[in-house]
C-alpha positions in Angstrom: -42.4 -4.5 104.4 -43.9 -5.9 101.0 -41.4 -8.6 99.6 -41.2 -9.5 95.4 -39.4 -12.2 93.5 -38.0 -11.3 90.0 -37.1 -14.3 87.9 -34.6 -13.8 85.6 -33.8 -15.9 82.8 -30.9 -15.6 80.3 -31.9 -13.3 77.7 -34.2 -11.1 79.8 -35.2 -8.2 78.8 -33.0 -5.7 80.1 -35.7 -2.7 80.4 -38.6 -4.9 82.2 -36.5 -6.3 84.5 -34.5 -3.2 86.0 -37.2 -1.1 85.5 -39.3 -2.5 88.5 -35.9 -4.0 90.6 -35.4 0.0 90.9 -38.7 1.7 91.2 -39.7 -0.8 93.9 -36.7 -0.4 95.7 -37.0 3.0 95.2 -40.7 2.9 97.1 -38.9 0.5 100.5 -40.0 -2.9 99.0 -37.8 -5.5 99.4 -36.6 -7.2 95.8 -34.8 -10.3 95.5 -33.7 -11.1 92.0 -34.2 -14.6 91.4 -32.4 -16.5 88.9 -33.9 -19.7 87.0 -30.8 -21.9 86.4 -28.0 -23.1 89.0 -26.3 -20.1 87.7 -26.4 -16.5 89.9 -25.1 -14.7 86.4 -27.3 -14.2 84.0 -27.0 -12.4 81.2 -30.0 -9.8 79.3 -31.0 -9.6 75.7 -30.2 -6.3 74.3 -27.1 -4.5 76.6 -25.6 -8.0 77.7 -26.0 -7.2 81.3 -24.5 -9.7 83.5 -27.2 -8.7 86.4 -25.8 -11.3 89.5 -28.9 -12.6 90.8 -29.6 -13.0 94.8 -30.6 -16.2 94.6 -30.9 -19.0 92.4 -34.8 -20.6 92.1 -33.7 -24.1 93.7 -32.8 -22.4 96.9 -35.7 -20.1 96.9 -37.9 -23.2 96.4 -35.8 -24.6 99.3 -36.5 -21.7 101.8 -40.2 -21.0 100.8 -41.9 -18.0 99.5 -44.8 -17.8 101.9 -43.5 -14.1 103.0 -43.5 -13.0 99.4 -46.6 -10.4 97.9 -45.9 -10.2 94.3 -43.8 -12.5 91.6 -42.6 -9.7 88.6 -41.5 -11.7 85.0 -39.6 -10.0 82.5 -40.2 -10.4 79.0 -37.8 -10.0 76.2 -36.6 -13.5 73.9 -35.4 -16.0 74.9 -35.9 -15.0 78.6 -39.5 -15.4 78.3 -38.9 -18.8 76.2 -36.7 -19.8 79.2 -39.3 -19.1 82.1 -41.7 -20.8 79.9 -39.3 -24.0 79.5 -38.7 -24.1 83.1 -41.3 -25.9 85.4 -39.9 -24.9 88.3 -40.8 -21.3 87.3 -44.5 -22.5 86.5 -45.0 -24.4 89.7 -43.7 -20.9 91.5 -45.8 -18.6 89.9 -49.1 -20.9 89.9 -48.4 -21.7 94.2 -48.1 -17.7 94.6 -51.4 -17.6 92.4 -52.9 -19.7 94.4 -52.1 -17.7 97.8 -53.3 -14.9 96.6 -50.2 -13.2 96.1 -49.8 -10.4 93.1 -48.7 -11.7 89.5 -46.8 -9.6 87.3 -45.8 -9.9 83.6 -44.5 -7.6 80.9 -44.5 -7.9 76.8 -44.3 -11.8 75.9 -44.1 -13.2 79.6 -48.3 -12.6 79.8 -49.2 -14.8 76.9 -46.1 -17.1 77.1 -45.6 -17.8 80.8 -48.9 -17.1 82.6 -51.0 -18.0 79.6 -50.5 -21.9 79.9 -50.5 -22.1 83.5 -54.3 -20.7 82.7 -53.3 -17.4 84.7 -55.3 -15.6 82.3 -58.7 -17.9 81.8 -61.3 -15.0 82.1 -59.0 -12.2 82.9 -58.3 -9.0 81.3 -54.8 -8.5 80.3 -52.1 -6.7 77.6 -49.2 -8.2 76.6 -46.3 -7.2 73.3 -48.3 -6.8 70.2 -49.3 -9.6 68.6 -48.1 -12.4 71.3 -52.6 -11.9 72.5 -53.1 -13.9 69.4 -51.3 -17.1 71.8 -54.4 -16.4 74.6 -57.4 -18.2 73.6 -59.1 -17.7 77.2 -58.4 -14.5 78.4 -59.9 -10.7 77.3 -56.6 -8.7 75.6 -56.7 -5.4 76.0 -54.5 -2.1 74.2 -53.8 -0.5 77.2 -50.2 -0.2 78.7 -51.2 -1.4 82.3 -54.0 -4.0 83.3 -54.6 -5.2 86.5 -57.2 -7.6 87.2 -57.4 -9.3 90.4 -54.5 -10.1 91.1 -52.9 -9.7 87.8 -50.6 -7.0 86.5 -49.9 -7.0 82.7 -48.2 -5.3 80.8 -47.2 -4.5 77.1 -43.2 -3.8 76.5 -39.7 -1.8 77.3 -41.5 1.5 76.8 -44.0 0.5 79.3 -42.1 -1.2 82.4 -42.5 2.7 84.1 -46.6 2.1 84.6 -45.7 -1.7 84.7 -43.7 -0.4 87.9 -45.6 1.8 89.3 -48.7 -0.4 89.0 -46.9 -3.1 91.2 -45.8 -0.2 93.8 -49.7 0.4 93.9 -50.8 -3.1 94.5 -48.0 -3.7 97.1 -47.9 -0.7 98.7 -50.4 2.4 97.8 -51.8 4.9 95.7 -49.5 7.6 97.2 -46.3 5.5 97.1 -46.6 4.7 93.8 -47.0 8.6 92.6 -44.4 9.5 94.9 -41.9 7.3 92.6 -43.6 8.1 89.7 -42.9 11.9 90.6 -39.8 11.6 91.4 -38.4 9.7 88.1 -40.5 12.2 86.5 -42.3 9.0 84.5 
């Protein structure tokens, strides 16, 4: 069974983050919400969701994340601020990078979080309009969904659908992913 991480940060937003916590459920992988501070509440930008996390990122580092395929990072302000600020989250997402394992970010998370961990040095990737003008190494691109390698980007709320599906493809399949896709009728 494919296994992803999804770091949440106070002020995430609420869209990129539930978005692909459901669809991947929806498609059989296992999704542990994972929550940057000692705290397992944390609390979302726009509706104030208080989304209870499943672990907190000190015990995750604790236990490993060897049998994990993918890491997914919300965008939204200040949750992408926060992953940025936290060097736990960087030392996470650059060991997974390092193993191989599948990157994902949405709207500001690409040029704010993967960005300075040099994620995106010679990559093509999207991001929320605007926030490319913060990559000076990688190729941006206007499309919704961009994988490269091992790299899935993506540009905002409206987009965390594809964003979704595009992880469910690199985990799983092609015909997993439009099974979901079908059935939310994205």
């Amino acid at each position: 069974m494919a296994k992803a991480l999804v770091l949440l940060a106070e002020g995430f937003e609420d869209v990129e983050a539930v978005t692909p916590i459901d669809y991947l459920r929806r498609a059989g992988i296992e999704v542990t919400t994972v929550s940057i501070s000692e705290n397992l509440t944390v609390t979302s930008k726009w509706g104030g969701i208080k989304m209870f996390a499943g672990t907190t990122l000190t015990e995750l580092t604790k236990q490993g994340t060897g049998g994990y395929d993918a890491v997914i990072l919300p965008g939204g302000m200040p949750g992408t601020t926060n992953l940025a600020a936290s060097k736990e989250t960087g030392s996470l997402v650059k060991k997974m990078a390092a193993a191989g394992k599948t990157i994902c970010a949405i709207c500001a998370a690409p040029a704010l979080v993967l960005a300075p961990l040099g994620l995106l040095a010679g990559k093509n990737f999207t991001c929320y309009p605007g926030m490319e003008e913060k990559v000076n190494d990688g190729k941006w691109s206007d499309s919704r969904v961009v994988l490269d390698g091992n790299v899935i980007t993506s540009r905002g709320a409206g987009t965390a659908g594809e964003f979704s599906a595009a992880i469910i493809e690199k985990l799983l399949d092609k015909a997993a992913a439009k099974k979901i896709a079908d059935a939310v009728l994205l």
